[in-house]
N, C-alpha and C positions, 0 to 999 in steps of 0.2 A: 146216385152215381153208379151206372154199372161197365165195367170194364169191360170193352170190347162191344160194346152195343153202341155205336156213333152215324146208325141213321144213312140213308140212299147216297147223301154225299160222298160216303168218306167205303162203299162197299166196294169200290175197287182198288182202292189206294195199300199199297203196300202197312200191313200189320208186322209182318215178323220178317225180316231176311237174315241170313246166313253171309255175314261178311265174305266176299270173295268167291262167292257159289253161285249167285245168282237164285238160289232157293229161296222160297216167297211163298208167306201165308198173306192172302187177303184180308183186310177186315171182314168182307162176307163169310171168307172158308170158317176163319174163328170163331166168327157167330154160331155159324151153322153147326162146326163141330162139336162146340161147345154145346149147343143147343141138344146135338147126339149123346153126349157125353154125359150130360144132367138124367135123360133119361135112363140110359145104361144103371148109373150107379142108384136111380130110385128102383130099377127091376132089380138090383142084387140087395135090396131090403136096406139100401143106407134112409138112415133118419138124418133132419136137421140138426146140426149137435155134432153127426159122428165124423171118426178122421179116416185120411187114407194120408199115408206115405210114399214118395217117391224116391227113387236111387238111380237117379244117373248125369251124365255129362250135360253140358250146354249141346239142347238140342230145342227144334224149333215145335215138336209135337207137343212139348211139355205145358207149353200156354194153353191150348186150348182142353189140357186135364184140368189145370188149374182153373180156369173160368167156368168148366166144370162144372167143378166143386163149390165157386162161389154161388154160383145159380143153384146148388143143390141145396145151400146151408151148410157146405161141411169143411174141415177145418184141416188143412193137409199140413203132413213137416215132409218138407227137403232133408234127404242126406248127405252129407259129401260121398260122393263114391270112393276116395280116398279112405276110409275107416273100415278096420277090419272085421270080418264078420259077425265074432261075438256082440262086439258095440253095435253094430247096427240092427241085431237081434235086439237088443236090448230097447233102443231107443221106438222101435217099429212096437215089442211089447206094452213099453213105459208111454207110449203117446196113445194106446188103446185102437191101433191102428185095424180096420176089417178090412180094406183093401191094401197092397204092396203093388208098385210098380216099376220095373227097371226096363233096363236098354237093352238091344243086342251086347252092348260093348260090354256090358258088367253079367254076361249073361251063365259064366263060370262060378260068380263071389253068389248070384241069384240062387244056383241050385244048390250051394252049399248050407241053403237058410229054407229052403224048403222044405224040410225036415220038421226043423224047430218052431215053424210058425203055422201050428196046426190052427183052422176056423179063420183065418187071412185069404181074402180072396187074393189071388196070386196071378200077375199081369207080365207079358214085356209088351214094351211099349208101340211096338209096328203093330200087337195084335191087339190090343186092346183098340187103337185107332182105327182098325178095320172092323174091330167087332161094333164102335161107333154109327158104322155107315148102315147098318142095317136097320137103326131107327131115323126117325121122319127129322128133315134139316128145320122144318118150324116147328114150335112150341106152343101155338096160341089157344090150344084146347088140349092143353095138358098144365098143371096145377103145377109149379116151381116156385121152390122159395130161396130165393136170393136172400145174402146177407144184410135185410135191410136194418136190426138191431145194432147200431152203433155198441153196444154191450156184447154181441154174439161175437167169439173168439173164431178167427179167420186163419190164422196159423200159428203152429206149434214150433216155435224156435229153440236150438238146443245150444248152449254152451258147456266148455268144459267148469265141469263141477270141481269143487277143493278135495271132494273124497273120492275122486278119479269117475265113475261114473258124470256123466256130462248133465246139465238140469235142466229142465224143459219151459219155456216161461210160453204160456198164452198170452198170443198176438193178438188184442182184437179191432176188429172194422172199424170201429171208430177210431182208432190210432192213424190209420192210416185214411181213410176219410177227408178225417181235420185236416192233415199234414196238406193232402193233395189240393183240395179247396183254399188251403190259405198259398199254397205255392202257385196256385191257377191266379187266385185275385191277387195278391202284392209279387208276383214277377212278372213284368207286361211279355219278357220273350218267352215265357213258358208254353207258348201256344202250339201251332201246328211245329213239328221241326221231327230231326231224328235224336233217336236216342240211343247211346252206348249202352249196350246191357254188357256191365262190365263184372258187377259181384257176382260172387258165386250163388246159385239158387239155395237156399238155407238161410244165407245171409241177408238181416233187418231192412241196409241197402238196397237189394235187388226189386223189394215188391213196392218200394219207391220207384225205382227204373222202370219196372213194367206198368206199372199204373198210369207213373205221368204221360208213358208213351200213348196206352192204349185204352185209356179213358178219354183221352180227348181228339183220337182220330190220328194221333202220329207214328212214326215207325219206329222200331226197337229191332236196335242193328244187334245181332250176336256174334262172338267171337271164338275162335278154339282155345285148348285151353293153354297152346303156344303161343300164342299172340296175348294173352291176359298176362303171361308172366315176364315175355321178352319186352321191354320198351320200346324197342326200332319197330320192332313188328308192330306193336298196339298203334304208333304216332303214325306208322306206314295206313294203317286202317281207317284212322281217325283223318286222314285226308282224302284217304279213296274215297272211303261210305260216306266222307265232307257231314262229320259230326256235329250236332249243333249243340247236345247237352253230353257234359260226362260227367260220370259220380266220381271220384274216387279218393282214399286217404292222403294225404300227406304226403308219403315216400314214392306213391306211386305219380302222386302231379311232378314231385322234385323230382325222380329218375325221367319222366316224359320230355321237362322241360331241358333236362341233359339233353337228353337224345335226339332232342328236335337240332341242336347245334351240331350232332355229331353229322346226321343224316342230310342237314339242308332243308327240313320239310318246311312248307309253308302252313300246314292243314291246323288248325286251331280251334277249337271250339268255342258258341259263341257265348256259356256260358259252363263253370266249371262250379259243382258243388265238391267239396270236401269234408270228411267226418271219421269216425273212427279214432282218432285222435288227433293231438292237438295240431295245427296248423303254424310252421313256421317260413315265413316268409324268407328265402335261400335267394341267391344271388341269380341264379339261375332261373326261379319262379319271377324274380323282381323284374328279369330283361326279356323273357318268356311274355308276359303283359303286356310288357313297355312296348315291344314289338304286335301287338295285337289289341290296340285301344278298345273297341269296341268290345272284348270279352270281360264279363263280368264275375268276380271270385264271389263264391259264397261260402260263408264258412259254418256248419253246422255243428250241432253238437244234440248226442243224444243217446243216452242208454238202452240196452236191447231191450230192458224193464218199459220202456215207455216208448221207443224210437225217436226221431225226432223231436226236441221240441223248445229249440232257438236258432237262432238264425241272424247272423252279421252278412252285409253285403261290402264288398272292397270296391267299387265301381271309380271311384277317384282318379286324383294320379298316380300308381304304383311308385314313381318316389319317395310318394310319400308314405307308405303303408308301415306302417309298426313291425316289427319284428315276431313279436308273437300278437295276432289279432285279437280281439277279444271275441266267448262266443255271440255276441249280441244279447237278442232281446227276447221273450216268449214270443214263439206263433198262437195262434189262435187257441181260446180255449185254456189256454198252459198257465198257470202259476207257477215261479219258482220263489223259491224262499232261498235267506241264507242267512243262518242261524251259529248262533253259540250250541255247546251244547248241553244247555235248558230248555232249549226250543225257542229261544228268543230273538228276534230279528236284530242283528248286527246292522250300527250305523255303516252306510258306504264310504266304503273305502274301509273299511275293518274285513281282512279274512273271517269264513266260516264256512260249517258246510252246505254243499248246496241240496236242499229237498226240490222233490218235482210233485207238482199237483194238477189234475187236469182230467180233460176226454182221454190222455194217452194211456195210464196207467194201466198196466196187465193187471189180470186178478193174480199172480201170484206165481210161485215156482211147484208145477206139478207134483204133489203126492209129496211135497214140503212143507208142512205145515207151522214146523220150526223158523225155518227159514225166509219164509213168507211173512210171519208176522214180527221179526228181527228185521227186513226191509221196508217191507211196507206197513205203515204204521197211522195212526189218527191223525185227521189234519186239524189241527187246532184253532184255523184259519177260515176254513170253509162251514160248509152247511153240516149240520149233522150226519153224522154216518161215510163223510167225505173222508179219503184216505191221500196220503204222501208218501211218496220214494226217496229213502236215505240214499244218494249216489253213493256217498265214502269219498265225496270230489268236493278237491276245497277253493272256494273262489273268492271273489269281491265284485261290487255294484259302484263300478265308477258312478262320480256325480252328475254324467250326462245321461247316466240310467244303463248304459251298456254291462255287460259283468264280463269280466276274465275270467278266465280258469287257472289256477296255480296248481293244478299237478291234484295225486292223490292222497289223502287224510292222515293213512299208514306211510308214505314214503319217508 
């Protein structure tokens, strides 16, 4: 499966716009750039394995660095451009980065790290995109290697760490892979349609949003970053650009479905995933539905350690939906366990914690070696040498197979 390679059909069909701009990357131009872009970063001596980082705002050139780098084999971290310069020295250091790339817009916080990032090839991103254009738009006699190692780690994501430095967990292709293939086969409307690119780039969520869009031929609508934080504005978008998929948490679906009452909007999508936490079904979500049968909740659940990796659908009658949903069931490939703590499988309907086992599993928290093996730990369950993710999230396996989530271990 490769991102952004979707064949004569689909090479004119909008790949990337710009909510409200009318600004459009083709599926061809993507290919193509992409196709530039692979070459550029094999002339600057990158190997399969190595990273480059990126820092800047929602912009539409950034896709085709990113597919890039998949076609190169290498392994990128997003940064929020919000973080101040030291940390993001730091993260650009700690993730082993040999390329850096930013925007005009952050082009002040860019030269204040110029300094300290000695042996970093050093990019903004109008010119790297131009410097693109000076190699060949195909590839077909030139040697590329795409992430095809379900094992090869495809990005480096960072959270805030306990010792204030933030910790880096490798993302890899098979995590997201599986995810995408089982969301293609058990959602029948995951097909052609557009997609909100709503998380911010860094975040686990987003390379779900770009994937699902532009692995299978669909658009990937973007927004500024006024309109991701105002809700009028976002539900104002989601009817213009006539959305079909949006990812987004909890607070964000409850303030949308606010806002849709304040505004009058009709614009609704025709399928809503949610994750990041838990999922409570609000008076406002319940008549939000009620008023749009046809859209269908999904409620996810999944650590940045693995992404992904269960999945409840709410497709019913929203009268009838539960208050707090359960997260369902494993997707593909996923083991979860839920354990005493001996490691022993609790009968359902008995609290325990919940472990993850599977294709999703990162190898670990970079340059942690502590840490890494206090999380992820031997699965006692699988094959030899197979390993499991302590969440610290404590659940139960109703006896229709479904599991809830009860909160965290420590609360």
């Amino acid at each position: 499966m490769h991102p952004g390679i979707n064949g004569p059909k689909y090479k004119d069909k909008p790949a990337v716009i710009m909510a409200g701009s009318g600004d459009v990357i083709t599926h061809q131009e993507l290919n193509e750039l992409s196709n530039q872009g692979a070459q550029l970063f094999r002339s600057l001596g990158l190997k399969p394995g190595d990273s480059l980082a990126f820092m800047m705002e929602n912009h539409k050139l950034f896709f085709p660095i990113a597919f890039a780098a998949y076609r190169s084999g290498l392994k990128y971290t997003a940064i929020s451009w919000r973080l101040q310069a030291s940390e993001v020295e730091y993260i650009v250091k700690d993730c082993g980065a040999k390329v850096f790339i930013t925007s005009k817009f952050l082009e002040e916080s860019a030269k204040s790290l110029a300094n300290s990032l000695e042996g970093v090839h050093k990019y903004m991103l109008d010119g790297i995109t131009d410097d693109f254009k000076s190699y060949e738009k195909e590839i077909d006699n030139m040697p590329v290697t795409p992430i095809e190692d379900e094992c090869q780690g495809a990005a480096m994501l960072y959270s805030s760490g306990t010792t204030g430095k933030p910790k880096g967990v490798g993302f890899l292709a098979g995590s997201l892979i599986n995810l995408i293939k089982w969301k293609l086969g058990e959602l029948p409307k995951s097909g052609l349609c557009k997609v909100l690119q709503y998380s911010p780039i860094g975040f686990d969520a987003s390379a779900q949003e770009i994937v699902t869009a532009l692995s299978s031929g669909s658009t990937l609508a973007l927004i500024d970053e006024e309109s991701r934080r105002d809700s009028i504005k976002l539900i104002e978008n989601i009817e213009t650009e006539q959305i079909d998929h949006l990812f987004a948490p909890f607070v964000v679906l409850m303030n949308l479905s606010e806002s849709r009452d304040i505004v009058h909007q009709s614009g609704w999508p025709k399928e809503i995933f949610t994750s990041g936490e838990q999922l409570k079904i609000t008076p406002g979500i319940r008549s939000a539905f009620l008023e749009n049968p046809g859209t269908c909740l999904h409620n996810l659940y999944g650590p940045t350690e693995t992404h992904v990796v269960s999945a409840y659908s709410l497709s019913e009658d929203p009268n009838n939906w539960q208050e707090f949903p359960p997260i369902g069931s494993p997707i593909w490939n996923t083991q979860l366990y839920i354990l005493d703590p001996t490691l022993t499988p609790v009968p359902d309907g008995i609290a325990g914690e919940l472990y993850i086992a599977g294709v999703g599993l990162a190898r670990g928290y970079l340059g942690r070696p502590g840490l890494t093996s206090e999380r992820f730990i031997a699965c006692p369950f699988g094959v030899d040498g197979s390993r499991m993710y302590r969440t610290g999230d404590l659940a139960r396996r109703r006896h229709d197979g479904e599991i809830e989530y009860l909160g965290r271990i420590d609360d």
